[in-house]
N, C-alpha and C positions, 0 to 999 in steps of 0.2 A: 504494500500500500504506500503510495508516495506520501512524502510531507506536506502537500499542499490539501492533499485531499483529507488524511487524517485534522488539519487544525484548519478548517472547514468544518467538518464533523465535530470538534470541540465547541466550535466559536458557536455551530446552530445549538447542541446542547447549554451551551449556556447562555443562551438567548434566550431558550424557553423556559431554561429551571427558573430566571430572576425577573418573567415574566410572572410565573406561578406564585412566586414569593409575593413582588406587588400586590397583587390583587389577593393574600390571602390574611392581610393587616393587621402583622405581627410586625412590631415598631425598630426590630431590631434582626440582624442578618451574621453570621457566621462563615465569613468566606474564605473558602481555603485555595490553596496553592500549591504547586509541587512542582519543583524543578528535578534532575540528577542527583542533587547533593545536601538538597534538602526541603523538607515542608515548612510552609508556612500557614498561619492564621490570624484572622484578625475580628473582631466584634463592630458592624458598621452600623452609624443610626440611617434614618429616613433620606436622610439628607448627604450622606456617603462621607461622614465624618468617623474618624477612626476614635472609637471608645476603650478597646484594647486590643491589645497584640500579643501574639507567640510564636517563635519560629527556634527552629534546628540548628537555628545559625548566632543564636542568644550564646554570652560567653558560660554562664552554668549550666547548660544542656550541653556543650559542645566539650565542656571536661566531665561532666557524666557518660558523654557516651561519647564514640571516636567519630562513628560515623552519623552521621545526619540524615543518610535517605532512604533509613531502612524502617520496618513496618515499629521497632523497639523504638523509635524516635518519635515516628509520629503520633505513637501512643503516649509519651510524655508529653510531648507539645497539646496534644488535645485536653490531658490532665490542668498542664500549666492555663491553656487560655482558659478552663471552666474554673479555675480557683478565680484569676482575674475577672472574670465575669462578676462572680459570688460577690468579691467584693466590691466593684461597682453597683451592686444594685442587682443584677439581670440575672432571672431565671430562665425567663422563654428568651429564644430566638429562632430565625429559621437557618436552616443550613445551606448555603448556597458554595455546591462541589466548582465552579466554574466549569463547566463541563468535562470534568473529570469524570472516568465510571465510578461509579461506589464500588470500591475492590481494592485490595491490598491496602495500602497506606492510607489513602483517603477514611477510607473504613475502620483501618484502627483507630484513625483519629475521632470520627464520630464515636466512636465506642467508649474511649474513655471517656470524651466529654462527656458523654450521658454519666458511666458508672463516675464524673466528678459530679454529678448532680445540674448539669446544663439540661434544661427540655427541650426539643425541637422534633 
């Protein structure tokens, strides 16, 4: 499958997941990221202002663990952003994978966030 065709495919998924989001009027959004070397996430209001943040590439995640873009990472970083959450305020948000599939990393990360106590 070529590159232009796969991030095509990414770009319509995630057209439609932050289509669904919109219209589902939950005030706050969970957008995640994933490069080779590591994940990222962040907590966005309505207005696409960053509320918090967690990534692979933070200096205490990065000497807890060596590498950053394994499924072990993402599941801390998803820990990390739901504590930041907690203590902002925020329980609900929605998840918005950027058209990512929900599989491997993406997924551990939703996972922990939940088992930190994030709803979405």
């Amino acid at each position: 499958m070529s590159e232009s065709i796969k991030n095509a495919s990414r770009a319509r998924r995630a057209r439609k997941i932050r289509y669904q989001i919109s219209g589902s009027g939950v005030g706050h959004r969970l957008q995640v990221h994933r490069t080779n070397l590591h994940i990222y996430a962040q907590i966005l209001d309505r207005d696409a202002k960053v509320v918090a943040s967690a990534s692979s590439a933070e200096l205490e995640v990065r000497k807890a663990l060596p590498n950053g873009g394994n499924v072990k990472a993402a599941s801390e970083v998803g820990a990390r952003i739901a504590q930041k959450a907690k203590e902002k305020g925020l329980e609900q948000v929605a998840f918005d994978r950027s058209g990512f599939k929900y599989h491997g990393r993406i997924k551990a990360l939703a996972e922990a966030a939940r088992e930190a106590g994030l709803q979405f």
